[in-house]
DRENMARBA-584220 format. One record per residue (C-alpha): residue number from 1; residue in three letters; x, y, z. Coordinates in steps of 0.25 Angstrom, whole numbers, plus 5000, padded with zeros to 4 digits. Layout:
atom kolti:NUM lolum:ALA east:X north:Y up:Z $
...
//
This chain:
atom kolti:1 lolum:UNK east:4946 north:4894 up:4744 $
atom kolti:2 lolum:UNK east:4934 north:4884 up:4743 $
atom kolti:3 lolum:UNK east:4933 north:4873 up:4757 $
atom kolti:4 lolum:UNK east:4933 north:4858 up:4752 $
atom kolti:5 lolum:UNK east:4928 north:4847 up:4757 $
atom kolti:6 lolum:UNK east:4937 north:4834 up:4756 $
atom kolti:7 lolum:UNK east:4931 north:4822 up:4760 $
atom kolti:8 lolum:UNK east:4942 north:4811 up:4766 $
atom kolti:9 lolum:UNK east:4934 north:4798 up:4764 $
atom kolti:10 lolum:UNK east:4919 north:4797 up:4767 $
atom kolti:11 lolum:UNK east:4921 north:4785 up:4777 $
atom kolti:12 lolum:UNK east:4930 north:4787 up:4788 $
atom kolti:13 lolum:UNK east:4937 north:4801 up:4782 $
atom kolti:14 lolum:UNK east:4934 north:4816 up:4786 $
atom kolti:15 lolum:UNK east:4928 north:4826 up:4777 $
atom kolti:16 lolum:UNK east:4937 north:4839 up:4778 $
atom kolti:17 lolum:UNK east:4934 north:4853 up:4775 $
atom kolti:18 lolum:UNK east:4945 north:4861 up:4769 $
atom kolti:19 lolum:UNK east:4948 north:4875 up:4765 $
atom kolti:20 lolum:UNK east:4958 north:4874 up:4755 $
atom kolti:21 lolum:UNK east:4970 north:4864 up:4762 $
atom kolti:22 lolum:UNK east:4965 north:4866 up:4774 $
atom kolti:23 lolum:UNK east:4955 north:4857 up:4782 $
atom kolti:24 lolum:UNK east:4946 north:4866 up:4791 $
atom kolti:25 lolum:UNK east:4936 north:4854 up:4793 $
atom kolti:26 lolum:UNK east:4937 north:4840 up:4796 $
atom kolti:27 lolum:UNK east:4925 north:4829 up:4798 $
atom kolti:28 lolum:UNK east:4929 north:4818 up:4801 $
atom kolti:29 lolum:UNK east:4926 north:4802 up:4802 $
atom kolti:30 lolum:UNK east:4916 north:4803 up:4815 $
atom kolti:31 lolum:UNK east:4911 north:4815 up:4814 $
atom kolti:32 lolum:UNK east:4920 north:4823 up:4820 $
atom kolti:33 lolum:UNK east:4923 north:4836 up:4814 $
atom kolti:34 lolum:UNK east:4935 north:4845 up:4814 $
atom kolti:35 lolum:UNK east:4938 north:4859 up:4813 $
atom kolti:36 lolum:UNK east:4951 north:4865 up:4810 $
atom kolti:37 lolum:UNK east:4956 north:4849 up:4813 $
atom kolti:38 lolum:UNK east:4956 north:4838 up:4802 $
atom kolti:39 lolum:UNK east:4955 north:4827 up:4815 $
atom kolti:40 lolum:UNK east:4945 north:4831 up:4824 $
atom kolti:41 lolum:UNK east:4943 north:4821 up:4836 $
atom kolti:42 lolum:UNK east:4930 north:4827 up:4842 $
atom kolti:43 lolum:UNK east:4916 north:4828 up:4834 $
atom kolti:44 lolum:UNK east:4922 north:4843 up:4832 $
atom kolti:45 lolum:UNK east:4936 north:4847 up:4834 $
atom kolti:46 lolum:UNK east:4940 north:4861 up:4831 $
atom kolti:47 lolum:UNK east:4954 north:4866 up:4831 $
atom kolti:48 lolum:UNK east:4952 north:4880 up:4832 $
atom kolti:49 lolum:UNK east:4944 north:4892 up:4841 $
atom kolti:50 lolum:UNK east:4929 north:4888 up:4842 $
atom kolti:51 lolum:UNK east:4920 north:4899 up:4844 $
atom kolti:52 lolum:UNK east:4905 north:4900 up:4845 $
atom kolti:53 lolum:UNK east:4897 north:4912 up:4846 $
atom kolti:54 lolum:UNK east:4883 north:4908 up:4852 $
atom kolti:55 lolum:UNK east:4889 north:4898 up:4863 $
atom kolti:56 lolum:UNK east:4892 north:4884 up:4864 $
atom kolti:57 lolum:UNK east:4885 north:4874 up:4872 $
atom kolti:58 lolum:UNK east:4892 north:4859 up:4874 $
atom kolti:59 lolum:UNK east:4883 north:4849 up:4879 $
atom kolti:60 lolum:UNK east:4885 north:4834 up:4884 $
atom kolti:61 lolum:UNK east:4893 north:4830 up:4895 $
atom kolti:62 lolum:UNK east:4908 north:4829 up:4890 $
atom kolti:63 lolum:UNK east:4918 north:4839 up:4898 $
atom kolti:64 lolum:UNK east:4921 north:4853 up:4890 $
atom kolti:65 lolum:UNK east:4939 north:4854 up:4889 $
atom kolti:66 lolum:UNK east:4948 north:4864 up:4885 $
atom kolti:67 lolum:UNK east:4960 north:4855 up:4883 $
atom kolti:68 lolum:UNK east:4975 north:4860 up:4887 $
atom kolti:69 lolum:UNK east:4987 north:4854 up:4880 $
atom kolti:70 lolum:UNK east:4984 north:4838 up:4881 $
atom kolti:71 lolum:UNK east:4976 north:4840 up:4893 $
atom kolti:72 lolum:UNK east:4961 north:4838 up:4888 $
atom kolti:73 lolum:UNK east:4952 north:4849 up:4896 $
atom kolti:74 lolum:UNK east:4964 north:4854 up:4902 $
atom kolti:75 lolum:UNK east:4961 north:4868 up:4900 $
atom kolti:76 lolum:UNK east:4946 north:4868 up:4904 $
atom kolti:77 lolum:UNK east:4936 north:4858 up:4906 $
atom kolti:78 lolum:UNK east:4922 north:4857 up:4910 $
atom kolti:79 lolum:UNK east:4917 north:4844 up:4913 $
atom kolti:80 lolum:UNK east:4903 north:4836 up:4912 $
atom kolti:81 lolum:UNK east:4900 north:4840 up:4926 $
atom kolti:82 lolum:UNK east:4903 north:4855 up:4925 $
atom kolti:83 lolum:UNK east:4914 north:4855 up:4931 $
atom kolti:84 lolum:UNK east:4926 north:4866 up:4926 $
atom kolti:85 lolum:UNK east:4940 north:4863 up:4926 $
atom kolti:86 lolum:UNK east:4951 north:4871 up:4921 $
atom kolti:87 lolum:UNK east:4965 north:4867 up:4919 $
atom kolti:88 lolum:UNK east:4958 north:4853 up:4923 $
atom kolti:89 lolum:UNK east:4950 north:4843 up:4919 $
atom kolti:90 lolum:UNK east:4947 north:4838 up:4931 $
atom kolti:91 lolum:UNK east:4940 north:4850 up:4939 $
atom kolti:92 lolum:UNK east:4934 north:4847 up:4952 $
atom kolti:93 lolum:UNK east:4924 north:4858 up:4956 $
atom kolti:94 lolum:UNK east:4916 north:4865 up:4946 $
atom kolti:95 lolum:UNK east:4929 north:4874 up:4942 $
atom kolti:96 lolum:UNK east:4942 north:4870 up:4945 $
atom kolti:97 lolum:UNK east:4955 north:4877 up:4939 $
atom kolti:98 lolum:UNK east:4969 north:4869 up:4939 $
atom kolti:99 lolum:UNK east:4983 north:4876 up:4935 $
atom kolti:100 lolum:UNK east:4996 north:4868 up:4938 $
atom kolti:101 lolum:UNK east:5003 north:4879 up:4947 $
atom kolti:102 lolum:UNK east:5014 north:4873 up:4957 $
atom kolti:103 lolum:UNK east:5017 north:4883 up:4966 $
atom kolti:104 lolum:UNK east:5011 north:4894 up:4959 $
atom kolti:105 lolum:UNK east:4996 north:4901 up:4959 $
atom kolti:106 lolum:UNK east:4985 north:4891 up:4953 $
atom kolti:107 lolum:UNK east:4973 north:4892 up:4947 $
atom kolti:108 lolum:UNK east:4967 north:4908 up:4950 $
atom kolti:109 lolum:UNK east:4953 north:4914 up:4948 $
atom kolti:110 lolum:UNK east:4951 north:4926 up:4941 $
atom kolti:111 lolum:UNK east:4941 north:4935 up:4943 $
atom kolti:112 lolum:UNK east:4942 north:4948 up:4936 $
atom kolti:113 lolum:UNK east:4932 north:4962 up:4938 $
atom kolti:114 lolum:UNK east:4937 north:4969 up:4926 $
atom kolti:115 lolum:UNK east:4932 north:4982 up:4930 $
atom kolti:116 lolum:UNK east:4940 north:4993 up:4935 $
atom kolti:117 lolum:UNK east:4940 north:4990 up:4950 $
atom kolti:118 lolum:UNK east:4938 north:5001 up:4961 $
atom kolti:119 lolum:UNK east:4930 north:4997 up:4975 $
atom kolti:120 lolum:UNK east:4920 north:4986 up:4974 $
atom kolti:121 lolum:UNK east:4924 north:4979 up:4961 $
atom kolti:122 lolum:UNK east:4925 north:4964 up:4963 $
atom kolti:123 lolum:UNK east:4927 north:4950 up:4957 $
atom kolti:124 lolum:UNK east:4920 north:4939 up:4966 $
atom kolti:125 lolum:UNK east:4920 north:4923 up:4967 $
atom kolti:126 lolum:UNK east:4905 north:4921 up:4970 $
atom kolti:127 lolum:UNK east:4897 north:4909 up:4977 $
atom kolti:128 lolum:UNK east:4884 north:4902 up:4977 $
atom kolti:129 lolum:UNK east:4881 north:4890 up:4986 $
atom kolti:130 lolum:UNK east:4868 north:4889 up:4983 $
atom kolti:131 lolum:UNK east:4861 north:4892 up:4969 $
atom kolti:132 lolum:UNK east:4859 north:4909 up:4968 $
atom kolti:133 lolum:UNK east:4845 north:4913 up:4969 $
atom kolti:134 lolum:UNK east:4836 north:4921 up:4957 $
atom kolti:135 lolum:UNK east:4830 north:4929 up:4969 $
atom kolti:136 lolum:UNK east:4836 north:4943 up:4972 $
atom kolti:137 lolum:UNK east:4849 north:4947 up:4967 $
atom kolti:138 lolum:UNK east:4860 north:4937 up:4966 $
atom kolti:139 lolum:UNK east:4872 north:4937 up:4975 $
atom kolti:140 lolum:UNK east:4880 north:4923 up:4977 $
atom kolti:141 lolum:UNK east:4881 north:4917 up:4991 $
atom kolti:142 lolum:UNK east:4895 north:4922 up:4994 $
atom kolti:143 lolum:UNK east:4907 north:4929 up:4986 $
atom kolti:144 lolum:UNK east:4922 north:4932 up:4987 $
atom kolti:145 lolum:UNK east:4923 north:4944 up:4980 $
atom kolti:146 lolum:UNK east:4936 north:4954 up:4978 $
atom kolti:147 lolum:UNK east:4931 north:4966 up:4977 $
atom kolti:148 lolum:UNK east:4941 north:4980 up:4974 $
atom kolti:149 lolum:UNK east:4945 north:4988 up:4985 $
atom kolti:150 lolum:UNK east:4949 north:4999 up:4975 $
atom kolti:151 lolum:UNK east:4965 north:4997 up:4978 $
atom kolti:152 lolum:UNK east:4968 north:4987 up:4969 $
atom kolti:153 lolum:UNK east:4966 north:4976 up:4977 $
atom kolti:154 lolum:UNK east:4952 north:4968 up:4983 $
atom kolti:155 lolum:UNK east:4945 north:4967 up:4994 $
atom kolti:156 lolum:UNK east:4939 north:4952 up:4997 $
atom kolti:157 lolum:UNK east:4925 north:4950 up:4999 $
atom kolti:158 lolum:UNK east:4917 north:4937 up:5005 $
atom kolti:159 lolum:UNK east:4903 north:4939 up:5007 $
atom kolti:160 lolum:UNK east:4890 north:4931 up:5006 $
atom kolti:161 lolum:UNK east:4876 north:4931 up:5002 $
atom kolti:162 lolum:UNK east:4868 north:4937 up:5016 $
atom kolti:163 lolum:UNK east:4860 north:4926 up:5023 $
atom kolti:164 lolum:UNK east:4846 north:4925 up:5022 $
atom kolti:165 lolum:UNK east:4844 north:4923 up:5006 $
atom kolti:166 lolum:UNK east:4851 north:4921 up:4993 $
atom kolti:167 lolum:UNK east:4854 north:4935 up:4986 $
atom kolti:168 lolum:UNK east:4855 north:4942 up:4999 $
atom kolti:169 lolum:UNK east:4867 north:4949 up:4996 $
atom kolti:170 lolum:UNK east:4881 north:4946 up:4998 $
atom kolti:171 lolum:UNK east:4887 north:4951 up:5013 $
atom kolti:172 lolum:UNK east:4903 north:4953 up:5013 $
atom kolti:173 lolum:UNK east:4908 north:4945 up:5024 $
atom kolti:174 lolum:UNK east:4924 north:4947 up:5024 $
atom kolti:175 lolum:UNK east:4934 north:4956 up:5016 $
atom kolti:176 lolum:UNK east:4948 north:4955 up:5014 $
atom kolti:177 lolum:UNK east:4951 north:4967 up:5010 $
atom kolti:178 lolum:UNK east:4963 north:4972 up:4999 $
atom kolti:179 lolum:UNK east:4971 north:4976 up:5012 $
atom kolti:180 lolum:UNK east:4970 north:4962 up:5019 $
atom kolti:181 lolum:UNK east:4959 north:4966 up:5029 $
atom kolti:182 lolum:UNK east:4947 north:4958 up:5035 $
atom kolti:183 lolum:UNK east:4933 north:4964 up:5033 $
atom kolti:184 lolum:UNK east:4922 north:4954 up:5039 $
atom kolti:185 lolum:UNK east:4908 north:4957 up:5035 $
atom kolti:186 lolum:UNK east:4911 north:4970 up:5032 $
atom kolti:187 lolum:UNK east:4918 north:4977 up:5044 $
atom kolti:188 lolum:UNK east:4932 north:4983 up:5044 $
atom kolti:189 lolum:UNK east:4944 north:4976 up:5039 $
atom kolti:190 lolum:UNK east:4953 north:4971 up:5048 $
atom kolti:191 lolum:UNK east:4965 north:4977 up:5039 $
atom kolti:192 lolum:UNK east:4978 north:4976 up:5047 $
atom kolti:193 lolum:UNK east:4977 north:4962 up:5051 $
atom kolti:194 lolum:UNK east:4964 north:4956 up:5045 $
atom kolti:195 lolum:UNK east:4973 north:4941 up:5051 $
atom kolti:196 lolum:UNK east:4963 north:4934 up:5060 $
atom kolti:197 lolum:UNK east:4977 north:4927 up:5067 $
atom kolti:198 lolum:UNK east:4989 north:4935 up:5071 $
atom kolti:199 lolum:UNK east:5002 north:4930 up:5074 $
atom kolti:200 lolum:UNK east:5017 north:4934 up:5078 $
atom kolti:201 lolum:UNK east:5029 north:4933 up:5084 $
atom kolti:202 lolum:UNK east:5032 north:4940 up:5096 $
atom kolti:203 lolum:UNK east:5049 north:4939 up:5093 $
atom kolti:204 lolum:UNK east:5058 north:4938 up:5105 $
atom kolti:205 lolum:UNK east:5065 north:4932 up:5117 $
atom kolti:206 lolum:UNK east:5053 north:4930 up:5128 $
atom kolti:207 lolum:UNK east:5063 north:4932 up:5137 $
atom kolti:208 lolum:UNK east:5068 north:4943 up:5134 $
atom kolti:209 lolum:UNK east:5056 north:4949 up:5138 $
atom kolti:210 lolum:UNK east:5041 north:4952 up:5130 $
atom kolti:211 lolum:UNK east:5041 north:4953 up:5115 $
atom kolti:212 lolum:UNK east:5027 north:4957 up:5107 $
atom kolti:213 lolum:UNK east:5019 north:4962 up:5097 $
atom kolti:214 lolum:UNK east:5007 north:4970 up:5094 $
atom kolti:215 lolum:UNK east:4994 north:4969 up:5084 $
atom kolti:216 lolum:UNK east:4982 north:4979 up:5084 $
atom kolti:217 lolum:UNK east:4970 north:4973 up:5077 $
atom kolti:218 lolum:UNK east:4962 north:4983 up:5069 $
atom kolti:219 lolum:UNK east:4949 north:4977 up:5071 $
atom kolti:220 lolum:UNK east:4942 north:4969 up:5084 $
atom kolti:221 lolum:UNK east:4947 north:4955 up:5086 $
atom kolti:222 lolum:UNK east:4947 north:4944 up:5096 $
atom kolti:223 lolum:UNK east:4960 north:4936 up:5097 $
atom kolti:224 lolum:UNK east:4955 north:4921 up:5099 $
atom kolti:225 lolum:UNK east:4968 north:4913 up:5102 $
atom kolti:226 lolum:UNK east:4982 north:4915 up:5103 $
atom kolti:227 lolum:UNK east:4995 north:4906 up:5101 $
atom kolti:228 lolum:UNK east:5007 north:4909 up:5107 $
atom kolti:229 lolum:UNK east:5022 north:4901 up:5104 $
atom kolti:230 lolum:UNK east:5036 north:4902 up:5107 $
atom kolti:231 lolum:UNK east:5047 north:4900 up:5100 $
atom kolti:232 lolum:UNK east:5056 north:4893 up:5111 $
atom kolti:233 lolum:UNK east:5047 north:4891 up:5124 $
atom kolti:234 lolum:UNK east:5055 north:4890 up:5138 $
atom kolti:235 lolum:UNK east:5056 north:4877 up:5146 $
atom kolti:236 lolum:UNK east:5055 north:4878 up:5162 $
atom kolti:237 lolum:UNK east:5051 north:4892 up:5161 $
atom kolti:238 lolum:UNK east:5045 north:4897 up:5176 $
atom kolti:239 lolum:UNK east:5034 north:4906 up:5168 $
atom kolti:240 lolum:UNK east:5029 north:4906 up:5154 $
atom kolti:241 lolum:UNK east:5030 north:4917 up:5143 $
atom kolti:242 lolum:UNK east:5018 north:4921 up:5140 $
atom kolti:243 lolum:UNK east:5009 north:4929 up:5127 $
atom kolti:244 lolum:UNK east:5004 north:4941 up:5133 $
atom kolti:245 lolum:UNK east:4991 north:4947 up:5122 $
atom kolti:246 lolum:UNK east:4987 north:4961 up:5127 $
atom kolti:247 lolum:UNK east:4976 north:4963 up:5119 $
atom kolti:248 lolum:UNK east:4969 north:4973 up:5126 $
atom kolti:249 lolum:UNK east:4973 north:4982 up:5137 $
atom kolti:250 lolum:UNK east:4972 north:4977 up:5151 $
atom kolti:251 lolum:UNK east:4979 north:4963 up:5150 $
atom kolti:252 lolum:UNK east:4984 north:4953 up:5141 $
atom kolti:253 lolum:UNK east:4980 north:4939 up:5135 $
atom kolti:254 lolum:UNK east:4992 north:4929 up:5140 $
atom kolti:255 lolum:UNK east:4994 north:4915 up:5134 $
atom kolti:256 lolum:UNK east:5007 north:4909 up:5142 $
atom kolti:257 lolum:UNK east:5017 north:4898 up:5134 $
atom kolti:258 lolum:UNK east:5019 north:4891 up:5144 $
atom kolti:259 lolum:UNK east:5033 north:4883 up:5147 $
atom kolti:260 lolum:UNK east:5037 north:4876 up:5135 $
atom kolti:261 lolum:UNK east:5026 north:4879 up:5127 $
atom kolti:262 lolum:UNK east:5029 north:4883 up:5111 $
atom kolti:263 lolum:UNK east:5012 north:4887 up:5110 $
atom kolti:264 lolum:UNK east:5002 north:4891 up:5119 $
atom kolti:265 lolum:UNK east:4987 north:4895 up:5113 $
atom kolti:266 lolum:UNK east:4977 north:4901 up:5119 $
atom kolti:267 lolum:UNK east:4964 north:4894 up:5114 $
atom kolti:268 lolum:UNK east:4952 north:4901 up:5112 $
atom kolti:269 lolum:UNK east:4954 north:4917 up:5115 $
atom kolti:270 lolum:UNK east:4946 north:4928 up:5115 $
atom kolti:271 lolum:UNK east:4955 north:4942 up:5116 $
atom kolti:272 lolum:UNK east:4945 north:4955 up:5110 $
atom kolti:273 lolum:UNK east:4955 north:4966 up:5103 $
atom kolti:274 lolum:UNK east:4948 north:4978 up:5097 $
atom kolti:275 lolum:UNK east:4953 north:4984 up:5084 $
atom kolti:276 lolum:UNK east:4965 north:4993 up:5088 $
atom kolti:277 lolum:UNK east:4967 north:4986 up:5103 $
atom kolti:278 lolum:UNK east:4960 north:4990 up:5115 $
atom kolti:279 lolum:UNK east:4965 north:5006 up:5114 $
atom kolti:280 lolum:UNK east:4975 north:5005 up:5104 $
atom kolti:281 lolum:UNK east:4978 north:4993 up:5113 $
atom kolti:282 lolum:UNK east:4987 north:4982 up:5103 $
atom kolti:283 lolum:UNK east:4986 north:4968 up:5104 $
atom kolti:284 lolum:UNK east:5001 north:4965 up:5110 $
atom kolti:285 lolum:UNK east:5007 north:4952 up:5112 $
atom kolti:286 lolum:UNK east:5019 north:4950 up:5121 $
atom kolti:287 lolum:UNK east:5026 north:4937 up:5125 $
atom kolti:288 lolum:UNK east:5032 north:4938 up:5138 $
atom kolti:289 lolum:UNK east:5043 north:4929 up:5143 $
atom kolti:290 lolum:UNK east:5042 north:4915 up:5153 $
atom kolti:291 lolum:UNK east:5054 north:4914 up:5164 $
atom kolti:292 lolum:UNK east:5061 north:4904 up:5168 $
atom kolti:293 lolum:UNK east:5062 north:4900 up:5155 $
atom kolti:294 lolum:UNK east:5074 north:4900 up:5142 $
atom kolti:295 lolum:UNK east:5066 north:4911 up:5135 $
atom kolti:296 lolum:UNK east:5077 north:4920 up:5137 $
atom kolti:297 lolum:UNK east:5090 north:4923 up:5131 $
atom kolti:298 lolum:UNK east:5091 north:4921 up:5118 $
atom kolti:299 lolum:UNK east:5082 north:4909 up:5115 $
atom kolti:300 lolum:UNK east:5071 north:4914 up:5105 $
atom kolti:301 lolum:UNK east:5057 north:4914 up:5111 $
atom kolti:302 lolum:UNK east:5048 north:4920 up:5102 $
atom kolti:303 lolum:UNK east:5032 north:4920 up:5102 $
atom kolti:304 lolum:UNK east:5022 north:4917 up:5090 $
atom kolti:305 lolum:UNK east:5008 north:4923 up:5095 $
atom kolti:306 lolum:UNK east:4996 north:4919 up:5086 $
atom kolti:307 lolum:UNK east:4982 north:4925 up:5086 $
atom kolti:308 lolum:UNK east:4970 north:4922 up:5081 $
atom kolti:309 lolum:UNK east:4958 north:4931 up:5081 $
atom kolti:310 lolum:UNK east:4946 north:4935 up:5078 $
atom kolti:311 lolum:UNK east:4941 north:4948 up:5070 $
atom kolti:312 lolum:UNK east:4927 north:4954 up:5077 $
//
């Protein structure tokens, strides 16, 4: 069947283009031109999949939107100054991503290596704060990358351009690894308790004699500070309980509570513990009981210990 062309009025009127009954085309009054809609409301309104084959380049300074129901840009917008906003209009960085999502995960990167995986594939966020040189081989100021540790899992890797130049190469600096270790610039992880603060209970009636507990580091650290707290401290108590550390053999580290103290910290520390101990030596924490004092019977009287540390 032929198209036609029906003209509604040449003042003030539209000129269609039909195919039969149906109106595939509509020009109407100022210009505007419909495709697939007989009342277009922009100089070309298409309802329908556009597709180009060689590209598309939009000029000018208006914002670019892809509506969602009754919200115009709703789905994605990019505005005059660049700026990208998805599920907002509104974005206030050069990418910003908005889900409604109380109590629930929001807005998630995907960063997908569609490869096979095995031991050194990797996915990375990159970074540049200053703009990439054209000399040598490009490599971005920093990057986190997760990178396969062949299990099924990732390792994750910080690391940063080497000093000295741009392009220098990227140095790791720390490594979380798929087994919850530390790494720092490349040396062992420490595995079975990569935590730079430890903390317990030691449960028990201080006066019902010592409790403890033990921790063994895998790698060299220097405990820094130390806080110490009873549940129920004793009044009028002739001696004090005290937090014994034996951390080395030869003596132990001991911060006093004091009468009627709930905490006691140590300030500024500095206790070395090589990996393992000092010959298969632990860390072991004890809390001794004061006299004097109503820390006996069945009153509850334990002790939370907090440490912090440094790895070396």
């Amino acid at each position: 069947m032929a198209a036609t062309l029906t003209s509604t009025g040449l003042q003030g009127g539209a000129i269609a283009f039909r195919e039969g009954n149906t109106t595939e085309m509509t020009l109407a009054s100022g210009g505007f031109l419909g495709i697939g809609i007989t009342a277009p409301q922009f100089p070309l309104h298409v309802n329908g999949a556009i597709r180009s084959e060689t590209g598309l380049s939009l000029g000018g300074t208006a914002p670019v939107a892809v509506d969602a129901p009754g919200v115009v840009g709703g789905r994605f917008s990019i505005l005059s100054n660049g700026t990208v906003g998805i599920g907002t209009t509104a974005p206030h960085s050069i990418l910003e991503a908005s889900v409604y999502a109380p109590a629930a995960l929001g807005p998630a990167l995907t960063l997908t290596n569609s490869g096979t995986g095995h031991t050194g594939a990797a996915s990375a966020l990159d970074f540049n704060s200053y703009a990439p040189s054209s000399s040598g081989t490009y490599n971005p100021t920093a990057r986190i990358a997760a990178v396969d540790a062949n299990n099924w899992s990732n390792d994750i890797v910080f690391s940063s351009n080497q000093p000295g130049a741009a392009n220098n190469g990227l140095q790791e600096h720390m490594r979380i690894t798929s087994a919850g270790g530390v790494s720092i610039n490349g040396d062992t992880p420490m595995s079975s308790n990569p935590r730079m603060v430890f903390s317990g209970f030691l449960a028990g009636n201080l006066g019902n004699g010592q409790t403890g507990g033990a921790f063994t580091p895998d790698r060299n650290i220097t405990m820094t500070r130390v806080t110490v707290s009873e549940q129920s401290p004793g009044s009028g108590c002739s001696t004090t309980a005290q937090l014994l550390i034996w951390y080395k053999t030869g003596g132990p580290y001991s911060l006093d509570l004091g009468n009627d103290k709930t905490m006691v910290d140590s300030g500024p520390i500095n206790l070395p513990v090589p990996a393992g101990g000092t010959s298969g030596f632990p860390i072991w924490m004890e809390a001794w009981p004061a006299s004097g004092c109503g820390l006996g019977g069945s009153s509850p009287a334990d002790v939370f210990v907090n440490v912090q540390y440094v790895m070396q």
